[in-house]
N, C-alpha and C positions, 0 to 999 in steps of 0.2 A: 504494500500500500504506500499511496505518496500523497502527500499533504500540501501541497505552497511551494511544490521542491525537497520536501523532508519526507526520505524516506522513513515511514514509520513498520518496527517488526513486530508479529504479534505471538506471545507466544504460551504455551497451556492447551490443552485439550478440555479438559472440565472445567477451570476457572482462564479464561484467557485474558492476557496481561499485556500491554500493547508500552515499548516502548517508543521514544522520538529519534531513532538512530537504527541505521541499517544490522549494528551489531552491538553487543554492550562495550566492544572497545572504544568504540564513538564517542560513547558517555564522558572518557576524560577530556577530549577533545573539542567537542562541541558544549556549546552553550543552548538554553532554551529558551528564547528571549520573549515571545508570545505564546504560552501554554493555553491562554484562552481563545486563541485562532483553533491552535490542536484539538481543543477539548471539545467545541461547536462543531467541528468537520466530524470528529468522530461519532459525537453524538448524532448525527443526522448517515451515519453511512451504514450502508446493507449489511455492512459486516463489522458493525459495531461491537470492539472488543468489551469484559466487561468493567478492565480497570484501564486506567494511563496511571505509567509512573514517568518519573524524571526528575533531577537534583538536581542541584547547586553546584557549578564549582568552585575551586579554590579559586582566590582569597574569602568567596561569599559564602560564609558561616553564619551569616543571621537570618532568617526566613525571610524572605521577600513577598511570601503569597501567602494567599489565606486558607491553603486547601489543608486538608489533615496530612501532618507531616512525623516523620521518625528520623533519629539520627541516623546519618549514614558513615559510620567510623573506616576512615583512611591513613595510609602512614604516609607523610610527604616529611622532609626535611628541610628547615629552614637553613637559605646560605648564603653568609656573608661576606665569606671569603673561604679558598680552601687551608688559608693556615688559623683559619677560625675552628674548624671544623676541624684538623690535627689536633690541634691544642686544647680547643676546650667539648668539642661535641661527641669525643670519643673517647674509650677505656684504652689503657696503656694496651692491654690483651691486643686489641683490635691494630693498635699500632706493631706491636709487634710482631702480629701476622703478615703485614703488608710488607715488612722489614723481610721478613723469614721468605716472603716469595718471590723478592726480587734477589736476595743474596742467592737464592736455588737456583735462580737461572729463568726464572718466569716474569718473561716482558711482554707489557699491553703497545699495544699500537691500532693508529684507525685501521678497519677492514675496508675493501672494496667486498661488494657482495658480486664475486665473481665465481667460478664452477670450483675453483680449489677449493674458498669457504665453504657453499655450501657440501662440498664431499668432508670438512670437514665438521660441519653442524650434525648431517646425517649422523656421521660416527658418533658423535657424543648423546646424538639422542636413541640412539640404539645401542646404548651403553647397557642398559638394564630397562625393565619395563614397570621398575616401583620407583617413586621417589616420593621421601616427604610421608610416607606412610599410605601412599595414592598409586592409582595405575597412573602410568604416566602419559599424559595423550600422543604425546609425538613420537611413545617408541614403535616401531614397526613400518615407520613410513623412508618410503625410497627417494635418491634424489629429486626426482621432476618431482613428486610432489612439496619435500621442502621446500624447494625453489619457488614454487607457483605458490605457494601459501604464504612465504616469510617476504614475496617479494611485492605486495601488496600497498605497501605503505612505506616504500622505500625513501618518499618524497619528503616526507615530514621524519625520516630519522638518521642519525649517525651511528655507523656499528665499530666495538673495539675488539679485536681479539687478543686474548692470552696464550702465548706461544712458551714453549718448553724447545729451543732449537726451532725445528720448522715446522711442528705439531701442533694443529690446535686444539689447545685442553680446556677453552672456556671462552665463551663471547656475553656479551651485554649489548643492548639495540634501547638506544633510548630515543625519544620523540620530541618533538618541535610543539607544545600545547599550549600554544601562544601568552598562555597565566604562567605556567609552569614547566620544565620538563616533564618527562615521566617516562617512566622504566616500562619497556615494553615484553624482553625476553632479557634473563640471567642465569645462566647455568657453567656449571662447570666437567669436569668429567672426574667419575668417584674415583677411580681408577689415583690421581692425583691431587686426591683430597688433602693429604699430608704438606703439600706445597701452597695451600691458602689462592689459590687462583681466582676463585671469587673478590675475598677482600679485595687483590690488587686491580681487579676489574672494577669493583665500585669506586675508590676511590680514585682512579683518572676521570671516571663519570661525574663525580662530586667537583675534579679540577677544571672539567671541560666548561661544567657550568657554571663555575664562579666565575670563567672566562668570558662567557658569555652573558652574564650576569641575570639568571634564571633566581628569582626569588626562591623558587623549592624545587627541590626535586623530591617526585610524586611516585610511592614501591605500591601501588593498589592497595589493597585492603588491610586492615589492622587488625594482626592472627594472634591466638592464644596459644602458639603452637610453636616447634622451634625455629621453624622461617618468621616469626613474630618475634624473637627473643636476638635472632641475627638482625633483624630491621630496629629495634633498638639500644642492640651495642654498637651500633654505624651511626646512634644521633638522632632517627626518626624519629618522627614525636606522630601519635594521635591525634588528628582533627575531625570534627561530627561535624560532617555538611545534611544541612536538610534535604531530607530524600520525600516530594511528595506523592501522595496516592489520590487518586482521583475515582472514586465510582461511577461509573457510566451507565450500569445496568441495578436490575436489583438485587441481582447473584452478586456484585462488587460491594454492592454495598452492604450484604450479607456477611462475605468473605471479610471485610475489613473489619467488621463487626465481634466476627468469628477470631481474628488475628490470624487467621490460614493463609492470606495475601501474599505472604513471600515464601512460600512451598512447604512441606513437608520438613525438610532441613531446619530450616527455622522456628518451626514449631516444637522439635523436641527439644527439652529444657535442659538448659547450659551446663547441669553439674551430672548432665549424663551423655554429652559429646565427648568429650574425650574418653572413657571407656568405650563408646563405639567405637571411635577413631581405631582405639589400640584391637579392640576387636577386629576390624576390619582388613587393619594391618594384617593381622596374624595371617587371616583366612588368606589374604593379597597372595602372602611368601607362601601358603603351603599351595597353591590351585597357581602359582609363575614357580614354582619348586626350587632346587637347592641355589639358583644363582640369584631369586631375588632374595631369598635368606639369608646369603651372607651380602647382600647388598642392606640390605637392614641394620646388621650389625656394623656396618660403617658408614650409614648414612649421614649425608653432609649438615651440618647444622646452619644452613644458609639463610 
């Protein structure tokens, strides 16, 4: 569906949920500047979804509108400079991981997203098929498809890779969000966990944009988890941008009623997701067998 120019996705089978952007990557990138255009088109179309949602971005943390709205928690880091950000936005730990990956022999530099990258992306993402305690989405897939998928948004970003010699063991793709950066893909390869390739990847990201003079740089969502506990020993901090809901139907208005509006996942209650989690894990490594299992036991704390 397309609205004034804005493609809108709609998405749900029994509760259908209709965002203002072709894809929820959009989300960090675009702004919603007339939700009341949106919400009249909608309301009058055949295939009337039965909620709109849509947020705020950063810097805009106060509600602007009067619809019913919920926090929507982010990690972005604020940056002043990158010897703000050595000095005072990080733990010694953190520094001297970055120490420890350059003395090893691991240097960042820009990539060109040309066939050598991506053969080597492929490799790292078909490194294992758990990460994080999760199936990983991009293991199994072959070059033409990384290539056609990662090459999508090449316009709005700059990529760094992490080199071991002429190897690459970890890249970072960050974007143009005209408020802020924002981290698009960051991974490394476990295989080389010991060597901190991460760290040294985020922090040329953090130097690139003090260079640039990006007010924050933007890691997606704010986890209780330990890619959430790596997002704040690097500095990030927590921000709750208003995320509104809008009823369209009487099912939406129902659902919002109900708290069922943002799936199933968010319905079940906070002090019993992480025993899923580890649940989930488990079942992950024994149904991917002995090499996501020891891939568990050295999972990267990113």
């Amino acid at each position: 569906m397309e609205i004034n120019g804005k493609k809108i996705v709609i998405e749900g089978k029994i509760l259908r949920v209709a965002r203002p952007h072709a894809c929820e990557q959009q989300e960090w990138f675009e702004d919603v500047e007339n939700p009341e255009v949106l919400i009249d088109a909608l309301q009058k179309s055949k295939d009337r979804p039965d909620i709109l949602t849509f947020w705020q971005r950063l810097p805009g943390t106060e509600p602007r509108y009067p619809y019913q709205m919920e926090p929507q928690s982010i990690a972005a880091l604020p940056i002043k400079s990158y010897s703000f950000w050595w000095d005072k936005q990080i733990d010694r730990k953190v520094r001297n991981k970055v120490r420890k990956a350059q003395k090893k022999g691991i240097t960042v530099r820009m990539a060109s997203f040309d066939d050598t990258f991506v053969r080597g992306m492929t490799s790292i993402f078909n490194e294992t098929p758990i990460r994080q305690g999760r199936r990983f989405s991009h293991y199994g897939k072959d070059f033409e498809t990384v290539k056609r998928e990662f090459s999508r948004f090449l316009y709005r970003e700059e990529i760094f890779g992490a080199y071991l010699g002429e190897e690459l063991v970890g890249f970072i793709m960050v974007g143009d969000a005209g408020k802020y950066a924002c981290l698009g893909q960051i991974i490394s390869k476990i295989a080389y966990r010991d060597l901190a390739p991460t760290n040294v990847l985020l922090a040329k990201v953090i130097e690139r944009c003090a260079e640039k003079g990006f007010p924050y740089l933007v890691y997606a969502y704010w986890l209780d988890d330990s890619l959430g506990d790596f997002k704040q020993s690097n500095g990030f901090q927590k921000f709750d941008l208003p995320r509104y809901f809008v009823p369209l139907t009487s099912k939406g208005k129902l659902a919002l009623t109900l708290g069922v509006h943002r799936g199933w996942k968010e319905a079940v209650p906070k002090q019993l997701r992480k025993p899923l989690k580890r649940l989930k894990s488990r079942w992950l490594s024994l149904r991917c067998g002995d090499r996501a299992t020891n891939t568990q036991r050295v999972m990267v704390k990113q």
